[in-house]
C-alpha positions as CSV (number, residue, x, y, z in Angstrom):
1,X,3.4,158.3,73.3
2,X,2.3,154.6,72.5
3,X,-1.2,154.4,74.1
4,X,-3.2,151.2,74.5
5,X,-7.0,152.2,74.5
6,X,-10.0,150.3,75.6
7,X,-13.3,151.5,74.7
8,X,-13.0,153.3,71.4
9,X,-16.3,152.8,70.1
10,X,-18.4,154.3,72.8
11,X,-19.0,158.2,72.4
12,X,-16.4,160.1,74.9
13,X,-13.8,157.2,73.9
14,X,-14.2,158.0,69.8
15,X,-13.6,161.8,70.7
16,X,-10.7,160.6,73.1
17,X,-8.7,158.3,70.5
18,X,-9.3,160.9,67.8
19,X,-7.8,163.5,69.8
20,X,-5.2,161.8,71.1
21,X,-4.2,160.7,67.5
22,X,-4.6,164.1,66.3
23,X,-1.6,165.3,68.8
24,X,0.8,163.0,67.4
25,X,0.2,159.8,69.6
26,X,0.3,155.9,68.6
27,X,-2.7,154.8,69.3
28,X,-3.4,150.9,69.7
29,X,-6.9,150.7,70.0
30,X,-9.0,147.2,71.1
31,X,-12.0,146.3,70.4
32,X,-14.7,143.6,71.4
33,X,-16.2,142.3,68.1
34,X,-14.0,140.4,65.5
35,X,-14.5,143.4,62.7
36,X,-16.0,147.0,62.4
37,X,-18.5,145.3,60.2
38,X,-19.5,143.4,63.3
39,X,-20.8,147.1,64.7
40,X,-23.5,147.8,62.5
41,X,-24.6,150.6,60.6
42,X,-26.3,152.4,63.8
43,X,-24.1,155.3,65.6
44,X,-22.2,152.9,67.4
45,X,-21.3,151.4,64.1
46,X,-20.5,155.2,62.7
47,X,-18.2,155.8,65.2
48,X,-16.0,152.7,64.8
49,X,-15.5,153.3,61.2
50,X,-15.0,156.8,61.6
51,X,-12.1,156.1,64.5
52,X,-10.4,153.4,62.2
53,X,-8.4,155.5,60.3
54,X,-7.0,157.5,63.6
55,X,-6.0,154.1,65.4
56,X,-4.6,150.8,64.7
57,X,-7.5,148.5,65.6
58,X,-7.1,145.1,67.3
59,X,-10.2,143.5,66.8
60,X,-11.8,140.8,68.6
61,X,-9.8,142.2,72.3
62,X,-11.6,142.5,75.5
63,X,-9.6,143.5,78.8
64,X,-7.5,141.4,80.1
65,X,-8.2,138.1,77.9
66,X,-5.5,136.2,76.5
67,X,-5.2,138.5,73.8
68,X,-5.0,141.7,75.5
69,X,-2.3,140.3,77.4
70,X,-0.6,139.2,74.3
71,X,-0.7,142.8,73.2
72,X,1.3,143.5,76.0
73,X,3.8,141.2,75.8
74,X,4.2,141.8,72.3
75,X,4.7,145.8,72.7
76,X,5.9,147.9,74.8
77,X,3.1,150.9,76.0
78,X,4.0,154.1,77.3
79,X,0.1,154.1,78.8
80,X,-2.7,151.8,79.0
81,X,-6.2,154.4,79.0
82,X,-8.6,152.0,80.1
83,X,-11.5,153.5,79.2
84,X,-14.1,150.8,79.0
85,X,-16.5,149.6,81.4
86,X,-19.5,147.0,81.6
87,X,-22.4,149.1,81.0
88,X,-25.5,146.5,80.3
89,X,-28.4,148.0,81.9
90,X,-26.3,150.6,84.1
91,X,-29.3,152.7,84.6
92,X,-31.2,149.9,86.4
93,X,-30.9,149.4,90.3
94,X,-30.6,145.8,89.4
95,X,-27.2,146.4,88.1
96,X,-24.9,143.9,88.6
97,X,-22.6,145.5,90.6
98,X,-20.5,142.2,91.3
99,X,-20.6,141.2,87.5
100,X,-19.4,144.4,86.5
101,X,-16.4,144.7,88.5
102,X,-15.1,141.2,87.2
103,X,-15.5,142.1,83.7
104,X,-13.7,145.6,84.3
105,X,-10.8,144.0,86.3
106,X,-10.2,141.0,84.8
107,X,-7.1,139.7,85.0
108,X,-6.3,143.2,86.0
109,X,-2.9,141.6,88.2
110,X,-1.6,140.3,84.5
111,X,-2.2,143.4,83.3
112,X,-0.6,145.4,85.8
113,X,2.3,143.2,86.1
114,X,3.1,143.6,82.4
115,X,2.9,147.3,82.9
116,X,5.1,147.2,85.4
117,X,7.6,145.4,83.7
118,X,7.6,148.0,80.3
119,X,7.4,150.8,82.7
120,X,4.3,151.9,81.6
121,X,1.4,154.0,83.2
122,X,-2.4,153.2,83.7
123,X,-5.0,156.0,83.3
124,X,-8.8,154.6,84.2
125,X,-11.8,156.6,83.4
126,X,-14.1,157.3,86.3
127,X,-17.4,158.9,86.8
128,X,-19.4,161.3,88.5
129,X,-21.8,158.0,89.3
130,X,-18.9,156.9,91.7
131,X,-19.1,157.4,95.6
132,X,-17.2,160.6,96.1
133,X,-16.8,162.0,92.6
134,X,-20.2,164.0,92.6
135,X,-21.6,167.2,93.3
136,X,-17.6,168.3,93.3
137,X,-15.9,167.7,96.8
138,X,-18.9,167.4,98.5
139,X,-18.4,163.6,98.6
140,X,-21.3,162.3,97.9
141,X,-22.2,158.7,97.4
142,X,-22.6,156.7,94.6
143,X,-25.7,157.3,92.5
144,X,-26.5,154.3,91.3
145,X,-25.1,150.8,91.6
146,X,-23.4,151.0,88.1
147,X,-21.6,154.0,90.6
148,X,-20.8,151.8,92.9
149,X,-19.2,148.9,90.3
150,X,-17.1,152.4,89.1
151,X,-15.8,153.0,92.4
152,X,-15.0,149.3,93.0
153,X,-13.5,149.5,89.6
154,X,-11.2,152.3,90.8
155,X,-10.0,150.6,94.0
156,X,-9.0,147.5,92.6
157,X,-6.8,149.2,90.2
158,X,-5.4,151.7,92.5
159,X,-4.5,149.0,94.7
160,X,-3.0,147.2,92.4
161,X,-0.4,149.9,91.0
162,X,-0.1,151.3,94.5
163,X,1.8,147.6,95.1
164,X,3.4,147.0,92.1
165,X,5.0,151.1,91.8
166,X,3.0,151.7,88.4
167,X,1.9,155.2,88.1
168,X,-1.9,155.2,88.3
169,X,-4.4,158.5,87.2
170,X,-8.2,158.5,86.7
171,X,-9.6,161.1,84.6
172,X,-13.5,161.5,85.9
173,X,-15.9,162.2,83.4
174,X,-18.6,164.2,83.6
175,X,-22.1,164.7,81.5
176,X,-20.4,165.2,77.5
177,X,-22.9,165.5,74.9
178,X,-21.9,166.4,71.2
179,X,-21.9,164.7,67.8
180,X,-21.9,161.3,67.4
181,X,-23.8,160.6,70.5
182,X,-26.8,158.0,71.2
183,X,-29.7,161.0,72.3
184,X,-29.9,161.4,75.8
185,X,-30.7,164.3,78.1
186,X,-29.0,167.4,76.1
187,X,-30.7,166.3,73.0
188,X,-34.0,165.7,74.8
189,X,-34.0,169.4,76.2
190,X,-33.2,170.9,72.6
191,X,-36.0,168.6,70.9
192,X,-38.6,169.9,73.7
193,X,-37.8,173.7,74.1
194,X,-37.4,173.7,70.2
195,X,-41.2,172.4,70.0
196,X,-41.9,175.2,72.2
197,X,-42.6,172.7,75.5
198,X,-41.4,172.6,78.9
199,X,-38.7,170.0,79.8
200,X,-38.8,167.7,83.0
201,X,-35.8,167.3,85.2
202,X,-37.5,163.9,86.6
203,X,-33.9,163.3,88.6
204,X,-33.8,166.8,90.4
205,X,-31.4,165.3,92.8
206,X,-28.5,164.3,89.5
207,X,-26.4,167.6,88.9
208,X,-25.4,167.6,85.7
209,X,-21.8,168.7,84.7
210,X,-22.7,169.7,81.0
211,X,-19.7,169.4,78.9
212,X,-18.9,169.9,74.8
213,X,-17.3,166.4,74.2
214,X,-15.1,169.0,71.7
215,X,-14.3,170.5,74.8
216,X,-13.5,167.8,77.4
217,X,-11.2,165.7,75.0
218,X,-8.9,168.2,75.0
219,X,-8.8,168.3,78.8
220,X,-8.3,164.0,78.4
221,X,-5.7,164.2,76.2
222,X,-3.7,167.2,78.3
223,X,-4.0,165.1,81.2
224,X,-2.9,161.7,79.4
């Protein structure tokens, strides 16, 4: 397939792009800064130049701006994996919820339109964060306002390709952890019981879906 990606330089969507390009897949591959220079030499910056040579980069590309639009008029995608999301300060409960949503949908009626006229598909990526998506079918609601910006995320979109006939999937993600990852909570456990200390859980409530990003990108690309 031809695949437009967003998001290739965070963690799940460098294991995502690699894998998809490793099965044979075109890969077109956006990105928000005008070079790979422009990402540092942190792991942020690792993982851009590593997923360089499995992609064809387009550089200086956020969703739905002039240029991503461009891109779409220009070439003709079997799927548009739109795997990016504002993120700035998710963990805090003074997360611009309304903010968020804009950035993620942004022009999203362009977009869709110019799907719908190449007969391509949209896949989003969700998360367990989102109203409904935790704790499996329990339907529980969103965990955090970042969550709730998700699941506003999701609605728009599905909306959107509900109207226009494009075929709409979102492939929820749950807690991956693996190389090439900023530490968080599976390194934190490893780095405490290897010092020979006890761990805290200080979000008891948060069940964690522990995944092998080796394993779950797999799973993405099957379902893409």
């Amino acid at each position: 397939m031809k695949i437009l990606f967003t998001g290739a330089s965070s963690f799940t969507g460098y294991w995502f792009v690699s894998k998809l390009a490793e099965q044979g897949n075109d890969v077109c591959a956006t990105f928000t800064r005008s070079s790979g220079e422009d990402y540092g030499g942190d792991v942020r910056g690792e993982r851009v130049a590593r997923v360089l040579d499995k992609c064809r980069p387009a550089f200086g590309c956020r969703f739905g701006d002039d240029a991503f639009l461009a891109l779409l008029k220009d070439e003709r995608f079997d799927l548009l994996c739109h795997h990016a999301a504002d993120v700035t300060n998710y963990r805090s409960p003074d997360f611009d919820v309304a903010a968020a949503v804009a950035s993620n949908t942004f022009q999203a009626d362009q977009v869709v339109k110019r799907l719908e006229a190449q007969g391509g598909s949209l896949l989003l990526t969700g998360s367990f964060f989102e109203p409904g998506e935790g704790a499996g079918s329990d339907g529980v609601p969103a965990f955090s306002p970042y969550g709730v910006s998700k699941g506003q995320t999701a609605d728009r979109f599905r909306d959107l390709c509900q109207s226009t006939g494009v075929r709409f999937g979102k492939f929820v993600i749950p807690n991956p952890f693996g190389p090439w990852e900023v530490p968080r909570f599976i390194s934190y456990l490893a780095r405490t019981w290897a010092a020979g200390e006890v761990a805290t859980v200080r979000t008891p409530a948060y069940i964690r879906d522990n995944i092998h990003v080796s394993l779950l990108a797999p799973a993405y690309v099957q379902f893409c």
